[in-house]
Backbone of each chain as nested JSON, in Angstrom:
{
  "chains": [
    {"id": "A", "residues": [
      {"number": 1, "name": "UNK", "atoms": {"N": [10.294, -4.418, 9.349], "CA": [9.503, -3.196, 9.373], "C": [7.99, -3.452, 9.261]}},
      {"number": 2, "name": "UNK", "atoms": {"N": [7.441, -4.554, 8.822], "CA": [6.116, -5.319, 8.994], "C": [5.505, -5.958, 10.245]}},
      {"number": 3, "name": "UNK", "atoms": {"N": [6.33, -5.85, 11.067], "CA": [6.188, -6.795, 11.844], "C": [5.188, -6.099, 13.004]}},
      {"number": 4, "name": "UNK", "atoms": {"N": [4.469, -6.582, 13.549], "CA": [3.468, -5.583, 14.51], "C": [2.821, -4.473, 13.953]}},
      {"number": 5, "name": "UNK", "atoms": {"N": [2.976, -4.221, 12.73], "CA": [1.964, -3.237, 11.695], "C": [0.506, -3.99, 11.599]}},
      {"number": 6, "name": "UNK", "atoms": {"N": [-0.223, -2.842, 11.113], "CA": [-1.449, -2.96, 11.129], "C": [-1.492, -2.206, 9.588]}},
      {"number": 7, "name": "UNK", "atoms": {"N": [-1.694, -3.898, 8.528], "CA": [-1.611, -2.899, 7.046], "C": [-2.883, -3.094, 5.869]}},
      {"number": 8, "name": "UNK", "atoms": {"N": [-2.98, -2.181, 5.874], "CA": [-3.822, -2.058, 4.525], "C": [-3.462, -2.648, 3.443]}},
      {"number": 9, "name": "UNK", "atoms": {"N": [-4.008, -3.309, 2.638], "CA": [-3.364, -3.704, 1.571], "C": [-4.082, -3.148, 0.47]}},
      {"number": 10, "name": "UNK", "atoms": {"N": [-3.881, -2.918, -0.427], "CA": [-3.961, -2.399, -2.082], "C": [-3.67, -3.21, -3.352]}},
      {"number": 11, "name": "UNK", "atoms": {"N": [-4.278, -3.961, -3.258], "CA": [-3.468, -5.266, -4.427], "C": [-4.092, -4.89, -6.117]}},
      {"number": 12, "name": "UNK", "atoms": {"N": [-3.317, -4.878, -6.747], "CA": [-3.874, -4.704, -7.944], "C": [-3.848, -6.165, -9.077]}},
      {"number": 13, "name": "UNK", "atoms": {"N": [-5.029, -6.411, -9.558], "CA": [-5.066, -7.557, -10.532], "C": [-4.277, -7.765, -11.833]}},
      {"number": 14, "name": "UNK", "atoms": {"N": [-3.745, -6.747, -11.815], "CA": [-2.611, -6.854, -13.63], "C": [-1.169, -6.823, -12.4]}},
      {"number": 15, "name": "UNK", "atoms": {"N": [-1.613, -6.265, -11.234], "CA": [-0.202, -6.106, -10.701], "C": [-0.12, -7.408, -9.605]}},
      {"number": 16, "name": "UNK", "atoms": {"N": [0.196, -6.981, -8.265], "CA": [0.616, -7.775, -7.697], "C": [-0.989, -7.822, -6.628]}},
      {"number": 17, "name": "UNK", "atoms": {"N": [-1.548, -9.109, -6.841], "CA": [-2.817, -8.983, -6.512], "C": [-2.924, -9.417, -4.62]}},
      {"number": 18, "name": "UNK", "atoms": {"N": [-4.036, -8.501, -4.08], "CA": [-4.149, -7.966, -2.41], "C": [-3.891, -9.257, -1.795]}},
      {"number": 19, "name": "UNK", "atoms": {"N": [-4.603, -11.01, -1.994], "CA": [-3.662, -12.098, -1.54], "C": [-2.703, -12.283, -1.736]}},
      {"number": 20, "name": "UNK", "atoms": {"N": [-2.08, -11.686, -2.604], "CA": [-0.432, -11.724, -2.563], "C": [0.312, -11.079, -1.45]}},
      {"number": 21, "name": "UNK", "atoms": {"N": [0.287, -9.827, -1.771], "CA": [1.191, -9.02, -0.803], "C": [0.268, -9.332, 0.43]}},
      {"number": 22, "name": "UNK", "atoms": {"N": [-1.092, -9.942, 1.135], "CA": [-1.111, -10.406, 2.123], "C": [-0.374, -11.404, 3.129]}},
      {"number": 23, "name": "UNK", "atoms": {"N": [-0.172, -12.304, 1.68], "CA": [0.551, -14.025, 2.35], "C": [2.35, -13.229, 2.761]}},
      {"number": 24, "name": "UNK", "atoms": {"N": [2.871, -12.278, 2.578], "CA": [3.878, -11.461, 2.295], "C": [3.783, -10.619, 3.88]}},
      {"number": 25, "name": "UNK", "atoms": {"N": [2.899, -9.914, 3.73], "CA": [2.736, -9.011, 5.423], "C": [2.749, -10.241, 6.001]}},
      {"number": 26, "name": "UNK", "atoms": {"N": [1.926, -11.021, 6.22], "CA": [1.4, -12.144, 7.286], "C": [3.224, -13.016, 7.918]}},
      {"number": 27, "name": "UNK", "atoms": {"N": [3.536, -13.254, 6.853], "CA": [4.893, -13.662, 6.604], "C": [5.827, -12.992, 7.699]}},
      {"number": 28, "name": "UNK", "atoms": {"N": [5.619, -12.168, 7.506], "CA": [7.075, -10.885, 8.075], "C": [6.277, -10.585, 9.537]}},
      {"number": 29, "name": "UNK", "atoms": {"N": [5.414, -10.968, 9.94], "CA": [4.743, -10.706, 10.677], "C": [3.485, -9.591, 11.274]}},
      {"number": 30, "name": "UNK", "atoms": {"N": [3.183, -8.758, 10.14], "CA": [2.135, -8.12, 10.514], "C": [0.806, -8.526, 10.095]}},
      {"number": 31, "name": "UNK", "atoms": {"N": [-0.691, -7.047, 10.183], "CA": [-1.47, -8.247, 10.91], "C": [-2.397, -7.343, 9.571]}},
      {"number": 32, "name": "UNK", "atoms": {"N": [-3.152, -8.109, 8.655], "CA": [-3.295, -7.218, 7.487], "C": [-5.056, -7.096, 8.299]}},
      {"number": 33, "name": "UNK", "atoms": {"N": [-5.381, -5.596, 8.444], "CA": [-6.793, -4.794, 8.54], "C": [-7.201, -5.015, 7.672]}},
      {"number": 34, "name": "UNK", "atoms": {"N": [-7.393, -5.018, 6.123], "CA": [-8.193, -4.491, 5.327], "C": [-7.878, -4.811, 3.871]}},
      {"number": 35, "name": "UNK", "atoms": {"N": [-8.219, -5.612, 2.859], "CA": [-7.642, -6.077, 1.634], "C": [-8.81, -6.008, 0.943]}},
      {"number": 36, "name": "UNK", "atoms": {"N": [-7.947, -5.385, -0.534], "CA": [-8.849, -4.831, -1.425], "C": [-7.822, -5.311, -2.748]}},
      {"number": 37, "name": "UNK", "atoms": {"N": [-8.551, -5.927, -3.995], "CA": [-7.675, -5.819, -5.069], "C": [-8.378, -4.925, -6.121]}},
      {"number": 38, "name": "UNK", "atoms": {"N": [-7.89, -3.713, -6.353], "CA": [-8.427, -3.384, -7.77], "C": [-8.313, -3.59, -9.095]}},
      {"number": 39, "name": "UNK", "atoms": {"N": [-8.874, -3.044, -10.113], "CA": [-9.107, -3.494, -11.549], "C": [-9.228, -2.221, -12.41]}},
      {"number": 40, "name": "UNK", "atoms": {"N": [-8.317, -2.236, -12.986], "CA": [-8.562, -0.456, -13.859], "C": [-9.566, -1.304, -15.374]}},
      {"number": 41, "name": "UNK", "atoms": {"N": [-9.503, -2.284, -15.723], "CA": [-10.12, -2.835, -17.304], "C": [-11.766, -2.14, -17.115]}}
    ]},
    {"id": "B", "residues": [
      {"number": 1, "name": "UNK", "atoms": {"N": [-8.465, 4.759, -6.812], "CA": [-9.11, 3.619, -5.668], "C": [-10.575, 4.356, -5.591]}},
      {"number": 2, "name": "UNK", "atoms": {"N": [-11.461, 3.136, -5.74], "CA": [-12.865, 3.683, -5.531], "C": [-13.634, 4.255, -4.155]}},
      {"number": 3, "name": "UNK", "atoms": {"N": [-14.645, 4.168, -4.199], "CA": [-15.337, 5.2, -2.989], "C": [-15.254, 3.518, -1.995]}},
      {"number": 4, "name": "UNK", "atoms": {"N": [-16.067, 2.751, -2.114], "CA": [-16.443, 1.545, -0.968], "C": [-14.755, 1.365, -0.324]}},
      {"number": 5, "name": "UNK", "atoms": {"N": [-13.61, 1.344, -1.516], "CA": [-12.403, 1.362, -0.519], "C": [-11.888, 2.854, 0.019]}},
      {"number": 6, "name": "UNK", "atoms": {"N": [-11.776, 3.604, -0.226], "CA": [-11.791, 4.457, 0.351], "C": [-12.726, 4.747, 1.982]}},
      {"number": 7, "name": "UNK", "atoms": {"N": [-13.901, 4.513, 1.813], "CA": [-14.445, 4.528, 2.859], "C": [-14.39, 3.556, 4.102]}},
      {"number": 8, "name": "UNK", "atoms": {"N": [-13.652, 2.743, 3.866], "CA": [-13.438, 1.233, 4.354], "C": [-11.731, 2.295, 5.176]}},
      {"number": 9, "name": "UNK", "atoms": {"N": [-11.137, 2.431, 4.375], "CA": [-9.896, 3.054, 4.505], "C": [-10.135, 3.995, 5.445]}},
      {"number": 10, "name": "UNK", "atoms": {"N": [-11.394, 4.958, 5.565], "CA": [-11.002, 6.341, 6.238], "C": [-12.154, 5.623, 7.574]}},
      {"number": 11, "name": "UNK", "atoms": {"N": [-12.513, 4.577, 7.74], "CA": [-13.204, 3.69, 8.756], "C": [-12.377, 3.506, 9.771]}},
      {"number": 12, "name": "UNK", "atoms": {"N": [-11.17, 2.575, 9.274], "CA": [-10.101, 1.888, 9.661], "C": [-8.757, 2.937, 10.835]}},
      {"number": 13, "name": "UNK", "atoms": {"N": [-9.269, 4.14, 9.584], "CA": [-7.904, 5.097, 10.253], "C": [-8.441, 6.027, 11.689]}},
      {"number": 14, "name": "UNK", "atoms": {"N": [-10.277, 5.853, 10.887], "CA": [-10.572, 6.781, 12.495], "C": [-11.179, 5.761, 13.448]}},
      {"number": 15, "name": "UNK", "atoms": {"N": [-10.822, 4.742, 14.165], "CA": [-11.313, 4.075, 14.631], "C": [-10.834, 4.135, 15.84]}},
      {"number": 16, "name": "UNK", "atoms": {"N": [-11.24, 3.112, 16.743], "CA": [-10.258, 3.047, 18.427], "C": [-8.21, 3.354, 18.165]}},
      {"number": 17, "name": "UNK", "atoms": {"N": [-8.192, 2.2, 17.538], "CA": [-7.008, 2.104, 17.503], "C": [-6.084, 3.477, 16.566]}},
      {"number": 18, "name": "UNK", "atoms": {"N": [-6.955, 3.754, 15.704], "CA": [-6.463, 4.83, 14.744], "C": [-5.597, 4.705, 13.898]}},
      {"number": 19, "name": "UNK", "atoms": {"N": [-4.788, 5.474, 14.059], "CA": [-3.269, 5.641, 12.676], "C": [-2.295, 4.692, 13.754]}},
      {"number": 20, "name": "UNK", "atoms": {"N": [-2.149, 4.828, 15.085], "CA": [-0.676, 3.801, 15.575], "C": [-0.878, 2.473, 14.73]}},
      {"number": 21, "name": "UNK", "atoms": {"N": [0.478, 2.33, 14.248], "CA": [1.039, 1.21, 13.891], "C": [0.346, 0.76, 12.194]}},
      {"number": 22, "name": "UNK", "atoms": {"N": [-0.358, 1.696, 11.582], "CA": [-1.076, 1.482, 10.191], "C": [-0.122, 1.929, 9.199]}},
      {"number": 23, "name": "UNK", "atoms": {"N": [0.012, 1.437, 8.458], "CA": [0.893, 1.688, 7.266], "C": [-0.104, 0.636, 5.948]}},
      {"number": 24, "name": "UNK", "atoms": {"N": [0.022, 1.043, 4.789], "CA": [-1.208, 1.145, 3.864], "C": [0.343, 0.357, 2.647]}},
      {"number": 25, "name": "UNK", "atoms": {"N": [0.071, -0.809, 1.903], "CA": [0.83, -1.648, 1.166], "C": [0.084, -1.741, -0.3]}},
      {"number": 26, "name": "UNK", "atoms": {"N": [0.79, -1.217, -1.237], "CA": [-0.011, -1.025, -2.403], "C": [0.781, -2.153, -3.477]}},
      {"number": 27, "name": "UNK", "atoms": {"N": [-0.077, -2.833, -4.391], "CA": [0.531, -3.123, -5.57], "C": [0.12, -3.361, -6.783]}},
      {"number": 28, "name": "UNK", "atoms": {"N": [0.233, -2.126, -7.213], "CA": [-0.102, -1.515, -8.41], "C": [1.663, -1.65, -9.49]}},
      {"number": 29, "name": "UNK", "atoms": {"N": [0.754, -2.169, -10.753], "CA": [1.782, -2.317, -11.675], "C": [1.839, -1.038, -12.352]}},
      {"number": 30, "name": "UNK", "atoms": {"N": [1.295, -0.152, -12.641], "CA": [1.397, 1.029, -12.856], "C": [1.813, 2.213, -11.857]}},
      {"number": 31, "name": "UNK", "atoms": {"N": [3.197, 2.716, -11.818], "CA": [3.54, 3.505, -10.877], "C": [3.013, 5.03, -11.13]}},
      {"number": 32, "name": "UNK", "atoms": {"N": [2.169, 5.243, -12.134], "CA": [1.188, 6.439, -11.747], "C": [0.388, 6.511, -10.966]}},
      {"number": 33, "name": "UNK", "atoms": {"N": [-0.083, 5.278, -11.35], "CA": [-1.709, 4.587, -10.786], "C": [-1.197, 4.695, -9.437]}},
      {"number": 34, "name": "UNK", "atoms": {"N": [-0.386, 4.118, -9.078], "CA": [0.333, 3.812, -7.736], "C": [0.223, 4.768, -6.794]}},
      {"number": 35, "name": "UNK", "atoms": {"N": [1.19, 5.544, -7.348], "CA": [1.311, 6.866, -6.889], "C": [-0.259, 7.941, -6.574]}},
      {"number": 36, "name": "UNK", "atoms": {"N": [-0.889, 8.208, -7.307], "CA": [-2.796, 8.279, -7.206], "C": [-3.306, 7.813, -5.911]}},
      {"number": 37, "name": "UNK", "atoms": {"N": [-2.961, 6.201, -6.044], "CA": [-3.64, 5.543, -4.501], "C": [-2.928, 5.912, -3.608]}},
      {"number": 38, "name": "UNK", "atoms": {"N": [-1.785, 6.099, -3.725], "CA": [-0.624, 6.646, -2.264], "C": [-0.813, 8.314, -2.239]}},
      {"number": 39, "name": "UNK", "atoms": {"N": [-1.54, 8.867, -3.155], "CA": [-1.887, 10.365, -2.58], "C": [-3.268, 9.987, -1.752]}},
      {"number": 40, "name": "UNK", "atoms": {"N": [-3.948, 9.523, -1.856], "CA": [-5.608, 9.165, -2.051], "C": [-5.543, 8.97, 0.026]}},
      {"number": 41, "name": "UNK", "atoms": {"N": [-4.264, 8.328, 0.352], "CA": [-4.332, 7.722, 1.773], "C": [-3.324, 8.472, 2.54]}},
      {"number": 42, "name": "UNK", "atoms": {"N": [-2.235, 9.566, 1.834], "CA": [-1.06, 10.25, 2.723], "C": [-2.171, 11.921, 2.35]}},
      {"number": 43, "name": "UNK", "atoms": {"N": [-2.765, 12.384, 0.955], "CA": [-3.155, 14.151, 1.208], "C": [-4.369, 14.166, 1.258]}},
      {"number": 44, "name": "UNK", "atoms": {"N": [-5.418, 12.82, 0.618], "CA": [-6.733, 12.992, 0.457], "C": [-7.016, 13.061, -0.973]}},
      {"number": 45, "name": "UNK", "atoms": {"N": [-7.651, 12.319, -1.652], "CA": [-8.289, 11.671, -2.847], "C": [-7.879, 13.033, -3.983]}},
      {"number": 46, "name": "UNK", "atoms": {"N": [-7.147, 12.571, -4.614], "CA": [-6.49, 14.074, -5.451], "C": [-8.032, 14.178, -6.665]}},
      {"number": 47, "name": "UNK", "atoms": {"N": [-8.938, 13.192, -6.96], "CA": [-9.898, 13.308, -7.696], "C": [-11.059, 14.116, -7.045]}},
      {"number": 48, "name": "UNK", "atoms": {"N": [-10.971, 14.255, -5.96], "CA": [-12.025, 14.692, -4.875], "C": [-13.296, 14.008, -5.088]}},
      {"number": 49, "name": "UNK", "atoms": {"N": [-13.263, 13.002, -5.676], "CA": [-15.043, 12.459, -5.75], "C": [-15.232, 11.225, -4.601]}},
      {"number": 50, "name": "UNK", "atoms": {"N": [-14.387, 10.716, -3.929], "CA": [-14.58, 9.578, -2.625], "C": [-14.571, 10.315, -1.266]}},
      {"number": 51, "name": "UNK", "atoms": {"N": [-14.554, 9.258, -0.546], "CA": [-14.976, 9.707, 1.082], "C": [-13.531, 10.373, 1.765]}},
      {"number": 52, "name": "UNK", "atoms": {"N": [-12.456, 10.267, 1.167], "CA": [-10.857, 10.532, 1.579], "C": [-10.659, 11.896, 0.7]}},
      {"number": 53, "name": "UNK", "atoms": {"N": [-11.752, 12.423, 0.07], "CA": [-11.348, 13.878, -0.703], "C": [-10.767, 14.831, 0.161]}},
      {"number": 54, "name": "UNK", "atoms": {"N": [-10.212, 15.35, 0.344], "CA": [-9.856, 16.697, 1.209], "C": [-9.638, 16.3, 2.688]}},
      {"number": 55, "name": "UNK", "atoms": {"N": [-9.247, 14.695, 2.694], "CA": [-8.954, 13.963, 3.991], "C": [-7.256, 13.606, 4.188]}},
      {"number": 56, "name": "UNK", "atoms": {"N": [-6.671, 14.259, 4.893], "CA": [-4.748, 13.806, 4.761], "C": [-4.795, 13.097, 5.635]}},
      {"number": 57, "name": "UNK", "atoms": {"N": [-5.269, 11.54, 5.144], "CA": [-4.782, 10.452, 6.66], "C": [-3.232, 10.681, 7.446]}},
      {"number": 58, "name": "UNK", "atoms": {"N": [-2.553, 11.08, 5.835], "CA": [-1.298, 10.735, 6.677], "C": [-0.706, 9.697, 6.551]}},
      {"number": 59, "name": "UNK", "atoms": {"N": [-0.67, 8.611, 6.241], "CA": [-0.362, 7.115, 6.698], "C": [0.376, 6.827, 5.369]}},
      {"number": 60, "name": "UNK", "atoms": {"N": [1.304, 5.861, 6.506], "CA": [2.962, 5.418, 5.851], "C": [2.32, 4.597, 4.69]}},
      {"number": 61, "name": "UNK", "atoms": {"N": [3.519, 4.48, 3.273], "CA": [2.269, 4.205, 2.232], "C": [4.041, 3.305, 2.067]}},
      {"number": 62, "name": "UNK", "atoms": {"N": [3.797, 2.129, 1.352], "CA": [4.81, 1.447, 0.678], "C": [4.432, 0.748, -0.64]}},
      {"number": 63, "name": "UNK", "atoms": {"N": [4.971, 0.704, -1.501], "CA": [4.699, -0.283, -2.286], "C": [5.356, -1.982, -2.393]}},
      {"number": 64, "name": "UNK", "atoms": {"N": [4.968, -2.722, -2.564], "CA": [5.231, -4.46, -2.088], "C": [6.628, -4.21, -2.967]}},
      {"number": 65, "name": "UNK", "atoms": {"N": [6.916, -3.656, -3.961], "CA": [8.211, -4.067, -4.822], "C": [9.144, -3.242, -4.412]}},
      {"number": 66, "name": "UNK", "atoms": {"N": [9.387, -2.575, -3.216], "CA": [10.333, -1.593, -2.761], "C": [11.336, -2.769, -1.753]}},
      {"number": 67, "name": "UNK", "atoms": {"N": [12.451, -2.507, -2.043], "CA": [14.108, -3.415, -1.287], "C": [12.928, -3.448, 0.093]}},
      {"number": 68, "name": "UNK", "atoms": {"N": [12.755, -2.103, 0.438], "CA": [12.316, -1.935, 1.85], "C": [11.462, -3.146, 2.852]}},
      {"number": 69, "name": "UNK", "atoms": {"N": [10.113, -3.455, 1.721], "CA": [9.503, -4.222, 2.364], "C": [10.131, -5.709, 1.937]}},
      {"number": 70, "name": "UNK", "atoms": {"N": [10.66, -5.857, 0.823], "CA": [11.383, -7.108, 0.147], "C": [12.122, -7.865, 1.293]}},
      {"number": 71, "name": "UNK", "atoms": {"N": [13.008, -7.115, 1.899], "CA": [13.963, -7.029, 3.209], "C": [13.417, -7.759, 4.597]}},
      {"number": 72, "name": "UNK", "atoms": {"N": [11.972, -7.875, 4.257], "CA": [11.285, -7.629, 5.642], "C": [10.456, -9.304, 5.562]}},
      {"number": 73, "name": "UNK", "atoms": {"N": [10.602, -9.326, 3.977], "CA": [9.525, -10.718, 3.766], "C": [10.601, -11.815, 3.853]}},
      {"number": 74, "name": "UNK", "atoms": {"N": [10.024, -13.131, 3.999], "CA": [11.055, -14.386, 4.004], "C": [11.126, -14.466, 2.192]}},
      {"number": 75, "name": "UNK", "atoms": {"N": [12.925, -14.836, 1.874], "CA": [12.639, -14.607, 0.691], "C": [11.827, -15.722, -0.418]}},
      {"number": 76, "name": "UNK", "atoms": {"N": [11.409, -17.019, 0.3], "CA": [10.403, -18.18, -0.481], "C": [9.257, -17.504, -0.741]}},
      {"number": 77, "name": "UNK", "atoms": {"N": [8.84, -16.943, 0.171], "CA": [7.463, -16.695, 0.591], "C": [7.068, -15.066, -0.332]}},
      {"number": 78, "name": "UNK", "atoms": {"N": [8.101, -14.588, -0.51], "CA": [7.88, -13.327, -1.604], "C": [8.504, -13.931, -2.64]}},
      {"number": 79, "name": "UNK", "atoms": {"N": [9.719, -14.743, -3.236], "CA": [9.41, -15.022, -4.7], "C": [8.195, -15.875, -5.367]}},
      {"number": 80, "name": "UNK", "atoms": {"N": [7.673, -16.376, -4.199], "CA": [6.644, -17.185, -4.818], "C": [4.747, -16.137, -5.111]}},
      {"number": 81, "name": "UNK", "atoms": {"N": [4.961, -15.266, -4.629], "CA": [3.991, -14.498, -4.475], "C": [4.175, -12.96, -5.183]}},
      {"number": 82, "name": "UNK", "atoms": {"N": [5.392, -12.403, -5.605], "CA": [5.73, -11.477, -6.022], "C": [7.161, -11.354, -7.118]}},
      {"number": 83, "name": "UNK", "atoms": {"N": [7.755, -12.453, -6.94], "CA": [8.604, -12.596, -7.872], "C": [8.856, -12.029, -9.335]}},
      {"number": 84, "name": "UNK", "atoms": {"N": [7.906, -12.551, -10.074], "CA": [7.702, -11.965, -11.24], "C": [7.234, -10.645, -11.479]}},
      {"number": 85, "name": "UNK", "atoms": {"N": [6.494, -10.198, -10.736], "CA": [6.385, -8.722, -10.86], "C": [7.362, -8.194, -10.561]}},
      {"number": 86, "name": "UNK", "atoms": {"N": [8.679, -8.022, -9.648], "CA": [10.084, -7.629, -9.394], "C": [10.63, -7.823, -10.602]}},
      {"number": 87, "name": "UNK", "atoms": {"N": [10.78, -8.616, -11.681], "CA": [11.445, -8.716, -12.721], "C": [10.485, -7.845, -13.429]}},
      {"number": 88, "name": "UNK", "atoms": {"N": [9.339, -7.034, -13.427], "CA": [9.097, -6.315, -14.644], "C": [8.966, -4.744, -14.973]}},
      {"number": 89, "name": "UNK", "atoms": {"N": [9.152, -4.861, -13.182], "CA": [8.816, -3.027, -12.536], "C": [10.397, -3.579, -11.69]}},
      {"number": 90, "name": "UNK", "atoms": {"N": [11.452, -1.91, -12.073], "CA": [12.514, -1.998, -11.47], "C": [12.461, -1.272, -9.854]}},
      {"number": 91, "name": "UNK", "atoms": {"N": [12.378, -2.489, -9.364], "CA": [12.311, -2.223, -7.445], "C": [12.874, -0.634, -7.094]}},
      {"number": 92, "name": "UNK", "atoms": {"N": [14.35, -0.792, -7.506], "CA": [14.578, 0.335, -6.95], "C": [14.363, 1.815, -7.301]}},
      {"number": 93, "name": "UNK", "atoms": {"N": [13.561, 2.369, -8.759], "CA": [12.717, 3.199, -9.366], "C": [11.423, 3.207, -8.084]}},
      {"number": 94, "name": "UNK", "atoms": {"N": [10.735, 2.197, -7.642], "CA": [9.386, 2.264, -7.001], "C": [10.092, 2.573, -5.546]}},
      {"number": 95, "name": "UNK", "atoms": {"N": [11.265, 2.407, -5.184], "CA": [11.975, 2.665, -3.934], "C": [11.981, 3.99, -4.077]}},
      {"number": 96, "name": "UNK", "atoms": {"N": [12.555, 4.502, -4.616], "CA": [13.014, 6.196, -4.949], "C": [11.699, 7.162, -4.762]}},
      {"number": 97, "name": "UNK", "atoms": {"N": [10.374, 6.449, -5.662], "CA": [9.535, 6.833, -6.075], "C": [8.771, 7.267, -4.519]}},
      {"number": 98, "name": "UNK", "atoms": {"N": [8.493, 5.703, -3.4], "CA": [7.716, 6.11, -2.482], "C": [8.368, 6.672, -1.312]}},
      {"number": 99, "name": "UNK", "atoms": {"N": [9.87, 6.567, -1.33], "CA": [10.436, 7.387, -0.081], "C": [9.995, 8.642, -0.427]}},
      {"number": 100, "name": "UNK", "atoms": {"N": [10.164, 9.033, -1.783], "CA": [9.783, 10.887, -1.588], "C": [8.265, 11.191, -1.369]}},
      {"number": 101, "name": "UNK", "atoms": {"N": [7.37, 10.194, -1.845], "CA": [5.966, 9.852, -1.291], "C": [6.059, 10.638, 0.089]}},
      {"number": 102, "name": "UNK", "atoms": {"N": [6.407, 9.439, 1.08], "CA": [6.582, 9.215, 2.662], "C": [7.162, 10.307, 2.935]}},
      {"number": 103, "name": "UNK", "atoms": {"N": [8.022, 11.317, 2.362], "CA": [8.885, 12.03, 3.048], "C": [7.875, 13.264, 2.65]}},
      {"number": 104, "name": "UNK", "atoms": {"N": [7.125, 13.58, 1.89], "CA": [6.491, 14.626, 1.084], "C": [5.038, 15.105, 2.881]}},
      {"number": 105, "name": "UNK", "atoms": {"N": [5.006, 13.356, 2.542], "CA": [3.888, 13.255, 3.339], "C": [3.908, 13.598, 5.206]}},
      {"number": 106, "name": "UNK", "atoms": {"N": [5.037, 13.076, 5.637], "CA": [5.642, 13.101, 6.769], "C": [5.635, 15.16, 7.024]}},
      {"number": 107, "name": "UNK", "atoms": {"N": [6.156, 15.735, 5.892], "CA": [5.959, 16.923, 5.86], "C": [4.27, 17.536, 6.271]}},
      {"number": 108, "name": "UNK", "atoms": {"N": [3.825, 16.854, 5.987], "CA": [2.056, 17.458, 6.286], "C": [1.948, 18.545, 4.289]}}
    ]}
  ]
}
């Protein structure tokens, strides 16, 4: 379901941080637009 | 989610290519928080103070710890990158959580 998507990513730093779930899209085959990790501290 | 991503976000969605094929991957250990950024990109910034206030992109929202996308990753390549967060947030709670997201949203 990744695969040929075009995804945003949202990574959070206490959670699962935006190079993460990138190396993850990239993986499965889609094509990550836009990566951001936020920080609520 | 702050204003510089947000605006980056509502860049992306109105652009040549647009909404085909965009779907928006969140991972937030807090499934409030979560949920916040997945209104922020499917009805428009529920805080109204960023560039996505009163903006309904619309766009398919998942979170990384849902079976859904789990399914989709090779499984080395997501335990080594997401693993441990799956053991601390129960997958299928954040499954439940963003189908009614997606389905809320799909509604307009």
């Amino acid at each position: 379901m990744l695969k040929g998507k075009r995804v945003i990513v949202i990574g959070e730093r206490d959670g699962v941080p935006g190079p993460a779930i990138a190396n993850c899209v990239v993986a499965a085959g889609g094509q990550v637009v836009y990566l951001t990790t936020e920080c609520f501290v | 989610m702050d204003a510089e991503a947000q605006g980056n976000i509502k860049k992306i969605a109105e652009d040549q290519e647009g909404k085909d094929n965009l779907i928006v991957v969140l991972g937030a250990s807090d499934l409030e928080g979560a949920e916040i950024s997945a209104a922020t990109v499917t009805v428009g910034d529920p805080s109204f103070a960023g560039p996505l206030a009163g903006v309904p992109l619309g766009l398919p929202v998942y979170h990384i710890l849902e079976p859904e996308i789990r399914q989709a990753v090779p499984e080395k390549v997501y335990n080594e990158n997401v693993g441990v967060m799956a053991m601390v947030i129960d997958p299928r709670e954040v499954g439940e959580r963003f189908k009614k997201i997606r389905e809320k949203a799909a509604q307009g």
